[in-house]
C-alpha positions as a LaTeX table, in Angstrom:
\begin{tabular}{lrrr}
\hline
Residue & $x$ (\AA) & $y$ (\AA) & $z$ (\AA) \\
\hline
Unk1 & $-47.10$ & $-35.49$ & $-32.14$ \\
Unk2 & $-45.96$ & $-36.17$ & $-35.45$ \\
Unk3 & $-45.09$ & $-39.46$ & $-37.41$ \\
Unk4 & $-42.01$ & $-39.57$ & $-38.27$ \\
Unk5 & $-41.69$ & $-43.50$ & $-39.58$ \\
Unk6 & $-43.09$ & $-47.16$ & $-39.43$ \\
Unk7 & $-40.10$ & $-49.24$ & $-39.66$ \\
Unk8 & $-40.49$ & $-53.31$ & $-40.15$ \\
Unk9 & $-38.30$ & $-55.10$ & $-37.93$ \\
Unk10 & $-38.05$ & $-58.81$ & $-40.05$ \\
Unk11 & $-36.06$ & $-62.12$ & $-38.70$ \\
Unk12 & $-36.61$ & $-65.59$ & $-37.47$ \\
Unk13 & $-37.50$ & $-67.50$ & $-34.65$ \\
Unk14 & $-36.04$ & $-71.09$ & $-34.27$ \\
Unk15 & $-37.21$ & $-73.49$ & $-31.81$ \\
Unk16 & $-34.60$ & $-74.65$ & $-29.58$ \\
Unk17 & $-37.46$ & $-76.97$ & $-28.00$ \\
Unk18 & $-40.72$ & $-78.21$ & $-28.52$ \\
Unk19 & $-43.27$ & $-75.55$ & $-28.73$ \\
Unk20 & $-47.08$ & $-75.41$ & $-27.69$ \\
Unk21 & $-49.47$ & $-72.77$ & $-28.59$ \\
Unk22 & $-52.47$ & $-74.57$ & $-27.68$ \\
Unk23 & $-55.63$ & $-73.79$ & $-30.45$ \\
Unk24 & $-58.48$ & $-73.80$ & $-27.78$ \\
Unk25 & $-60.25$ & $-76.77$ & $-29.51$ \\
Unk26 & $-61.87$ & $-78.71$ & $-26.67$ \\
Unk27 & $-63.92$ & $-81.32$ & $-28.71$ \\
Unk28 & $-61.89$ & $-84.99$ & $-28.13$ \\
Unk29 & $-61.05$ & $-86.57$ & $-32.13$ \\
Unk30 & $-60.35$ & $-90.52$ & $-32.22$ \\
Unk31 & $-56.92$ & $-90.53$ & $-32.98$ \\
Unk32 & $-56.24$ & $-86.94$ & $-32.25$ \\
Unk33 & $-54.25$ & $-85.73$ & $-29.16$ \\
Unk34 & $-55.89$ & $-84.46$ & $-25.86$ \\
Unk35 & $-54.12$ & $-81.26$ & $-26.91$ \\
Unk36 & $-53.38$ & $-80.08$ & $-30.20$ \\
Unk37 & $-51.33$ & $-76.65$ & $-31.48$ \\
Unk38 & $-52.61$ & $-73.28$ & $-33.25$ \\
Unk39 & $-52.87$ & $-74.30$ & $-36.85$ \\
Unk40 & $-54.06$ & $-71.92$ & $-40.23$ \\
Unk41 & $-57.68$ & $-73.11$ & $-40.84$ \\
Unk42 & $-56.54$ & $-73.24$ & $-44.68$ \\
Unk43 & $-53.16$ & $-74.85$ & $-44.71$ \\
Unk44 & $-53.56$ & $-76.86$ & $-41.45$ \\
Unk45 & $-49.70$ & $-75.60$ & $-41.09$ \\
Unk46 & $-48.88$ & $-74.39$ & $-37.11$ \\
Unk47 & $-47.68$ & $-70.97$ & $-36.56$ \\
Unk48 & $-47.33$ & $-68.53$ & $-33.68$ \\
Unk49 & $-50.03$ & $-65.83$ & $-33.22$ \\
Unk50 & $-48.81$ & $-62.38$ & $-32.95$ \\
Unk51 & $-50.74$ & $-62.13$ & $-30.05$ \\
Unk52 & $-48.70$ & $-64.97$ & $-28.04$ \\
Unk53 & $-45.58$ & $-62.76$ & $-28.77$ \\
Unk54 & $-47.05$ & $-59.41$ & $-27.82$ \\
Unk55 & $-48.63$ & $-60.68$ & $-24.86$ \\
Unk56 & $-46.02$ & $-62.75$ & $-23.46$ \\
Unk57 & $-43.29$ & $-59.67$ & $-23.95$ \\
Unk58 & $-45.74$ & $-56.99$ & $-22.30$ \\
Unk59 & $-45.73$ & $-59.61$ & $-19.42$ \\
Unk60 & $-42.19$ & $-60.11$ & $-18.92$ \\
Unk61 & $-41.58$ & $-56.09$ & $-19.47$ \\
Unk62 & $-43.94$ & $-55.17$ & $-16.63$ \\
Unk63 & $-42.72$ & $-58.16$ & $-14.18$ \\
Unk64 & $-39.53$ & $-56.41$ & $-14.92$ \\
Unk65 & $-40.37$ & $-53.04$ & $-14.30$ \\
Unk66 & $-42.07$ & $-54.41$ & $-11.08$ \\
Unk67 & $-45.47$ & $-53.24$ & $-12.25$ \\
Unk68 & $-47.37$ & $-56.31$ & $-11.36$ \\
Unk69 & $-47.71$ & $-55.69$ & $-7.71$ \\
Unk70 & $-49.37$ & $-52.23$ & $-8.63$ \\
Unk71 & $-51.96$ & $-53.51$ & $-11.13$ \\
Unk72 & $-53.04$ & $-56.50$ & $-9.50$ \\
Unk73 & $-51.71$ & $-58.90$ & $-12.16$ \\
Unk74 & $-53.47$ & $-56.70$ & $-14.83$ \\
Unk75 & $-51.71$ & $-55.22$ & $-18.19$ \\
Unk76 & $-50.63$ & $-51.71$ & $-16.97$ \\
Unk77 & $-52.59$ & $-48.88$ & $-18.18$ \\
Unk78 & $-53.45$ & $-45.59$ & $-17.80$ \\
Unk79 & $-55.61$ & $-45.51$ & $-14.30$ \\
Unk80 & $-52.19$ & $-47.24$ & $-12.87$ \\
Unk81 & $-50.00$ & $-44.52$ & $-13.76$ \\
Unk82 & $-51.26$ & $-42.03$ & $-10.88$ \\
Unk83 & $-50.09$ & $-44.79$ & $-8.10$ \\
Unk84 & $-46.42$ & $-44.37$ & $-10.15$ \\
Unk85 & $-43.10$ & $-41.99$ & $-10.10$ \\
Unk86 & $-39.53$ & $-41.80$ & $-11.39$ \\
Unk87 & $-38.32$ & $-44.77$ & $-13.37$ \\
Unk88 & $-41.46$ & $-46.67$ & $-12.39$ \\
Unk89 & $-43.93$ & $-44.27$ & $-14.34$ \\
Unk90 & $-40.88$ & $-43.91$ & $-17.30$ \\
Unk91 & $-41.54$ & $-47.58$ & $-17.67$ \\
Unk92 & $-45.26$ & $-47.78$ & $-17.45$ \\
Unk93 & $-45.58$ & $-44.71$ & $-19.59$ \\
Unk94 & $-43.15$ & $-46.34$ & $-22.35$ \\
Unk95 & $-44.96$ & $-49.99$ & $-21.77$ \\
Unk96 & $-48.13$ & $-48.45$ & $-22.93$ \\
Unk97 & $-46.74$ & $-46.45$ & $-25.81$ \\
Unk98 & $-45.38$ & $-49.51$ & $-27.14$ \\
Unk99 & $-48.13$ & $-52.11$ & $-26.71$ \\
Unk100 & $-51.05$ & $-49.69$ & $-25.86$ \\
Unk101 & $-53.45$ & $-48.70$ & $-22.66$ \\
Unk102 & $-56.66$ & $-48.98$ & $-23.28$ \\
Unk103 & $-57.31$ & $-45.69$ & $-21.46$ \\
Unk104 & $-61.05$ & $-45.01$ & $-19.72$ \\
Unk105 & $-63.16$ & $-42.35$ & $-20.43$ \\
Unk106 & $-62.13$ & $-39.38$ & $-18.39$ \\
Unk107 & $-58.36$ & $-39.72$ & $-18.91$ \\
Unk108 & $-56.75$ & $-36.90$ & $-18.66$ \\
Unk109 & $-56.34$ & $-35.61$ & $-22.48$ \\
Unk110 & $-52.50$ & $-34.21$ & $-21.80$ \\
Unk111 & $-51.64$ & $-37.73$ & $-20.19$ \\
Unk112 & $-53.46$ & $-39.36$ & $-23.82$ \\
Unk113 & $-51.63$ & $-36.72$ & $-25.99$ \\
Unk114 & $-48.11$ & $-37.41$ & $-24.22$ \\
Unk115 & $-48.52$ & $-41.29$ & $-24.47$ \\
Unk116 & $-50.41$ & $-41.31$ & $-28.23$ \\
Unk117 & $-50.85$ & $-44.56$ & $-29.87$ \\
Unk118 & $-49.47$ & $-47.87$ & $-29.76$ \\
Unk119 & $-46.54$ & $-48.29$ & $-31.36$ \\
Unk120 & $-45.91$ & $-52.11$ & $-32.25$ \\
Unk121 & $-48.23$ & $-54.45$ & $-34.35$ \\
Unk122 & $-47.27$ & $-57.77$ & $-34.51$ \\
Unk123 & $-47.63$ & $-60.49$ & $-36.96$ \\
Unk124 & $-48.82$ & $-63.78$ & $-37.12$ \\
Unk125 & $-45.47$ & $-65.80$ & $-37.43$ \\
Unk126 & $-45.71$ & $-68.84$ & $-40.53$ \\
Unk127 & $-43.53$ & $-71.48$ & $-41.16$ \\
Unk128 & $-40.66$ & $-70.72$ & $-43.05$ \\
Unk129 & $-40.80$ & $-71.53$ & $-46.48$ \\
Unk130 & $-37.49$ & $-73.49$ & $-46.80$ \\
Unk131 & $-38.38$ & $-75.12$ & $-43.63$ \\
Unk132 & $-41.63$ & $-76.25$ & $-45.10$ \\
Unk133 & $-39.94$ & $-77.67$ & $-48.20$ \\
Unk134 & $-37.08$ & $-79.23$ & $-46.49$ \\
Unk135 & $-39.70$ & $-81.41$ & $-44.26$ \\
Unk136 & $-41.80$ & $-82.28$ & $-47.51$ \\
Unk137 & $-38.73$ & $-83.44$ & $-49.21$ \\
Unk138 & $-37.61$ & $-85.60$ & $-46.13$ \\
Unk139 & $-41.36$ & $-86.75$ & $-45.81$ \\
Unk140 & $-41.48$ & $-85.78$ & $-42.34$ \\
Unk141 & $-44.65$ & $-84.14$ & $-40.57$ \\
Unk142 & $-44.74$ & $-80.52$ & $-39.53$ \\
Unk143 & $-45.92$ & $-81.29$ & $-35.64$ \\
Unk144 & $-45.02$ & $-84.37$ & $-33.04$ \\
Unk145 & $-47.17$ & $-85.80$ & $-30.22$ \\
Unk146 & $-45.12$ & $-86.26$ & $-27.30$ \\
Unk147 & $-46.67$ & $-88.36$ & $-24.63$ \\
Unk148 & $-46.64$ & $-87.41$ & $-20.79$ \\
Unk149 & $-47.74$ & $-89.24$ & $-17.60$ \\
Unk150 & $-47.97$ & $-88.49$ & $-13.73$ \\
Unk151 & $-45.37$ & $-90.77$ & $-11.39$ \\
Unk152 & $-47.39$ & $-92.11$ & $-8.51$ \\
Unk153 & $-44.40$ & $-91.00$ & $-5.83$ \\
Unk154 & $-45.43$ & $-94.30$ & $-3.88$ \\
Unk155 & $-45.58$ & $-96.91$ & $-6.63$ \\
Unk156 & $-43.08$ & $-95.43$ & $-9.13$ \\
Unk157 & $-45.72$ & $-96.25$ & $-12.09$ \\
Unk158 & $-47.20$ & $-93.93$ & $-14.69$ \\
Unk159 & $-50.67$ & $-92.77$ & $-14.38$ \\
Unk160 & $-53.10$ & $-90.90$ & $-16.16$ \\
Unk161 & $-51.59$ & $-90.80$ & $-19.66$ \\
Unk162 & $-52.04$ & $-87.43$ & $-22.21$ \\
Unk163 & $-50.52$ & $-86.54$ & $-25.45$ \\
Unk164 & $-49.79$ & $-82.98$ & $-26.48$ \\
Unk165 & $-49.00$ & $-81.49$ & $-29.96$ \\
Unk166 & $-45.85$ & $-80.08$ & $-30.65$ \\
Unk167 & $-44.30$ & $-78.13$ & $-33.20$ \\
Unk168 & $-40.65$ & $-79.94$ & $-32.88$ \\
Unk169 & $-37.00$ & $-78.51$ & $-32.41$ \\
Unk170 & $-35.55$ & $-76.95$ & $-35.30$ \\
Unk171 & $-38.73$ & $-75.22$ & $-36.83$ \\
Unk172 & $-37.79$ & $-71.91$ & $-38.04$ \\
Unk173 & $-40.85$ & $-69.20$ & $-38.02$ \\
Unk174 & $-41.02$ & $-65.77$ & $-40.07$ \\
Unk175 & $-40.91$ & $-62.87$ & $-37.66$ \\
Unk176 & $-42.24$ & $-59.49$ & $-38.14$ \\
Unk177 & $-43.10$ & $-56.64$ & $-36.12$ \\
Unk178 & $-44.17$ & $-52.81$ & $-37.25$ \\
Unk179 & $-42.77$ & $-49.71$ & $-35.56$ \\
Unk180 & $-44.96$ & $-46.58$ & $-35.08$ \\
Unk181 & $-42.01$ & $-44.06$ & $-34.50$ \\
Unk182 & $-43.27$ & $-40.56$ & $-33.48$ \\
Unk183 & $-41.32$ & $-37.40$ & $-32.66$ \\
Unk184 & $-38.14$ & $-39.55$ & $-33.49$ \\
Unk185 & $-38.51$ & $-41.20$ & $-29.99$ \\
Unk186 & $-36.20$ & $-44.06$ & $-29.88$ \\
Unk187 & $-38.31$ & $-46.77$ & $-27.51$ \\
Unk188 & $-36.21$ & $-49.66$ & $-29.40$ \\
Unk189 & $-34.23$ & $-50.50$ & $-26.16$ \\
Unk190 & $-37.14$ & $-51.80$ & $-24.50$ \\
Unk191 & $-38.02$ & $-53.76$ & $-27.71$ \\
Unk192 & $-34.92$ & $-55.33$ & $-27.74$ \\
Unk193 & $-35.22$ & $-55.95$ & $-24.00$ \\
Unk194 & $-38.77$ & $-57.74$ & $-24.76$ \\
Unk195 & $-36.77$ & $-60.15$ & $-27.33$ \\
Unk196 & $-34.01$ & $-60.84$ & $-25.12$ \\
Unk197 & $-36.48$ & $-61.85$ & $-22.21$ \\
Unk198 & $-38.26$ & $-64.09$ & $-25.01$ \\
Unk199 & $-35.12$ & $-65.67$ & $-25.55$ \\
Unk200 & $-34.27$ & $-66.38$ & $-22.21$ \\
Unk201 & $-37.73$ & $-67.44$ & $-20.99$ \\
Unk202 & $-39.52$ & $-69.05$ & $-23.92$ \\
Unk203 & $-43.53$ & $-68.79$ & $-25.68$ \\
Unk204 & $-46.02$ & $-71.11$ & $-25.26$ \\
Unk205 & $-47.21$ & $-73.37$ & $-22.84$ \\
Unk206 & $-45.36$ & $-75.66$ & $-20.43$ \\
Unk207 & $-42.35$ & $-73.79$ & $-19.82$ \\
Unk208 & $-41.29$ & $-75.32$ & $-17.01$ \\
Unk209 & $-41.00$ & $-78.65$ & $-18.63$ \\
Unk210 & $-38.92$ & $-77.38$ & $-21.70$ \\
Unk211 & $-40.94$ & $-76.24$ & $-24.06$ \\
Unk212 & $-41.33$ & $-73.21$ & $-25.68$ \\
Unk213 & $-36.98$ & $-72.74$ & $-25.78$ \\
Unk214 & $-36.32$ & $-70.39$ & $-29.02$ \\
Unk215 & $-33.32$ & $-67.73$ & $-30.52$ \\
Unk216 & $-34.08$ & $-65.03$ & $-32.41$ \\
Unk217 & $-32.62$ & $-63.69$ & $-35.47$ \\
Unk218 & $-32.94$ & $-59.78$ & $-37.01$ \\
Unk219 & $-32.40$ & $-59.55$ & $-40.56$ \\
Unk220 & $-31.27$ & $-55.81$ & $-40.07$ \\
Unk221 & $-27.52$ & $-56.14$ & $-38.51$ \\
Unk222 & $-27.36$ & $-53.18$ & $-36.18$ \\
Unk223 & $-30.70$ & $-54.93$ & $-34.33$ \\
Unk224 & $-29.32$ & $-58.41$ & $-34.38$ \\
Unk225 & $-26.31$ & $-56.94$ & $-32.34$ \\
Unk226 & $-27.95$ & $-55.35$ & $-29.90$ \\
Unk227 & $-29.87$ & $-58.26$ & $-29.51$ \\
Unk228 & $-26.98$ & $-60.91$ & $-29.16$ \\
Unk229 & $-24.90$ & $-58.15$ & $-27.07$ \\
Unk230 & $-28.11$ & $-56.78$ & $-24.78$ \\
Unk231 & $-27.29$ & $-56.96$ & $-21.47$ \\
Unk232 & $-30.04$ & $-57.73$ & $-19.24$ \\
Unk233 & $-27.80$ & $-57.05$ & $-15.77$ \\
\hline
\end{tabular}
């Protein structure tokens, strides 16, 4: 297996919706919301960890692929591929080349020389610079607290009151992902796929209530229209 490039696939994510990454911090601030978003330590500016994208595209690839029923909810990996055949292992075996396996000791070393190492590395997605400017200029604050409630069905009153941080609509985020290209293999399709499901189902947390709604953008031209023009069908 030979390397034949690393190519850096650049663009922009815009929120088309609210978005919440939540940072994990449990401890309750006076004045601070119940649940706050991912922010650099340094600049106290949100952004979206590569992780969330990675992550949230290997999900919606294997749910896809119908993988999810074979590894018990589980990223696939290597010890799945034996329950596999035809398209089904195609897709597992290019799943894992893209975002890696995490293969036992044991594995067959023709199965680990076949499949050889993850492809994609993901970035850490900032705040765009002119974004950044553009809401210092206009005085306005990088994140919102939108306020929620429950509806008691019975009384028709709000109960049990929480705010939750937001990075708000309109945000534009740096995007950047590496490409391990071996052999001249051409595994872009499913990358594309991944952003097109991305697109269509959102990142972050509460989904289901609108959040998380973004559009991609590829710098490099050929990408960007196979990404407008993918069909998922």
């Amino acid at each position: 297996m030979k390397l034949s490039k690393v190519e850096k696939i650049q663009g922009s994510i815009t929120l088309l919706t609210g978005l919440h990454i939540g940072s994990g911090n449990t401890e309750m601030h006076i004045g601070g919301t119940d649940s706050p978003v991912i922010k650099n330590p340094i600049t106290q500016q949100p952004y979206i960890p590569g992780s969330s994208i990675k992550g949230k595209m290997r999900s919606l690839l294997e749910w896809e692929a119908g993988l999810i029923g074979i590894t018990d909810g589980r990223p696939v990996s290597f010890e799945h591929l034996a329950a596999l055949k035809g398209e089904d292992i195609d897709a597992a075996k290019n799943i894992i080349r893209l975002f890696g396996g995490a293969p036992k000791p044991g594995t067959n070393e023709d199965l680990l020389r076949d499949i050889g190492p993850t492809r994609l590395a993901f970035w850490d997605c900032n705040l765009s610079e002119k974004w950044i400017e553009m809401m210092s200029k206009r005085n306005l604050l990088l994140t919102e607290t939108k306020m929620e409630n429950t509806i008691d069905r019975i009384k028709g009153t709000a109960e049990h009151p929480r705010n939750t941080e937001r990075v708000p609509a309109g945000s534009v985020f740096d995007f950047a992902v590496s490409v391990r290209v071996h052999n001249e293999e051409d595994l872009l399709d499913m990358l594309i796929r991944g952003l097109k499901l991305l697109e269509i189902t959102g990142l972050g947390g509460s989904g289901s209530r609108g959040y998380g709604k973004i559009e991609i953008k590829l710098k490099q031209d050929s990408y960007q229209q196979r990404l407008k023009s993918f069909d998922l069908g």
